[in-house]
Structures are given as C-alpha cells and as structure tokens.
C-alpha positions as CSV (number, residue, x, y, z in Angstrom):
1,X,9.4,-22.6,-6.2
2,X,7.7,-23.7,-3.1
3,X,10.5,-22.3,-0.6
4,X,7.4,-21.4,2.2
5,X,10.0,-20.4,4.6
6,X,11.1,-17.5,2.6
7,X,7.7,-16.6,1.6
8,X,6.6,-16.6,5.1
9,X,9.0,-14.1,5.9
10,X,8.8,-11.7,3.0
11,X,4.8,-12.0,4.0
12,X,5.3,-11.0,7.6
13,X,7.4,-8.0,6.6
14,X,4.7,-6.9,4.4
15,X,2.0,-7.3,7.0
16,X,2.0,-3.9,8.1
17,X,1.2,-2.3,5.0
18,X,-1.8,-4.3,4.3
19,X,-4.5,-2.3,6.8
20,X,-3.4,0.9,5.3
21,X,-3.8,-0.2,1.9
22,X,-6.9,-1.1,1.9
23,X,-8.3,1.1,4.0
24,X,-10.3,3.5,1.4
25,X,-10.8,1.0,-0.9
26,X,-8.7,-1.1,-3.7
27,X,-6.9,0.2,-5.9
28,X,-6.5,3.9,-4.1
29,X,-4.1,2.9,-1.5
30,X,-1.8,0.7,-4.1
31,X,-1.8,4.4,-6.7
32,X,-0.9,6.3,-3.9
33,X,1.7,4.4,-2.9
34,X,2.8,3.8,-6.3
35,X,2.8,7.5,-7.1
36,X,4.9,7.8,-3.5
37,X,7.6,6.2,-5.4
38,X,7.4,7.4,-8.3
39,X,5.9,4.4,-10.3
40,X,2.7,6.2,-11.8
41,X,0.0,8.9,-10.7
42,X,-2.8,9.2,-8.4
43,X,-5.0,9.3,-11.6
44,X,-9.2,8.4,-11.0
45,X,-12.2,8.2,-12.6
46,X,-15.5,8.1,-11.1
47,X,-16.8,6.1,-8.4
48,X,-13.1,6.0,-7.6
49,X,-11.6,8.2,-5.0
50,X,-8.3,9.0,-3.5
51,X,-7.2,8.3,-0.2
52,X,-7.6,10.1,3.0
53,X,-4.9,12.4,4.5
54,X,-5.0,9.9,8.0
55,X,-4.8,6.8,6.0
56,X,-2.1,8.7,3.7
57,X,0.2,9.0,7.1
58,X,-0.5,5.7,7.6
59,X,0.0,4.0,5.0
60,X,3.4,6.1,4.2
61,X,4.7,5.4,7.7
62,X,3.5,1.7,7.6
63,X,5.7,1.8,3.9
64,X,8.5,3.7,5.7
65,X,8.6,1.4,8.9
66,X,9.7,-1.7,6.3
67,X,11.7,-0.1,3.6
C-alpha cells in the first residue's frame, strides 16, 4: 500500500536470515525452516539436497535471534 517506512523495517529485521537461507541453495534453507516450524517437511528429489548441519545452526539461530 506503498507505506516504505514499514516495509523498510520489517526488511531490516529479516536481514539476518537471508545469508543462512540461502546458503545451500534455494529452496533447502526455506524447507528446513519451514519444517522447523512445523509448516511442511524437508521432503527432496534429486539434484536437490538438504542443508548442512553448520548452516542448520545458523540459520535456526539467525530465525531464533528475530522471532
């Protein structure tokens, strides 16, 4: 509704997740996060892998730091 202020600020509190999340590749960090909270599973198929366990910690520390 073109209120940039707010947007700005939900963006900025996001930021820290967005390194993690992609780190292994797109869409693996968003199912693993997903599946964190419950929203689906960690489901692949081929070429697609999961994550790895250091971006795991990562990514559910960057997730925990801003919830």
């Amino acid at each position: 509704n073109g209120d940039f202020s707010t947007a700005q600020k939900i963006h900025l509190q996001l930021w820290p997740l967005h390194k993690p999340l992609y780190a292994d590749g797109n869409p693996s960090g968003v199912k693993a996060l997903t599946a964190h909270l419950g929203l689906g599973g960690e489901y692949f198929r081929l070429p697609l892998v999961g994550i790895s366990d250091p971006v795991r910690r990562d990514l559910f520390a960057a997730f925990q730091k801003i919830s």
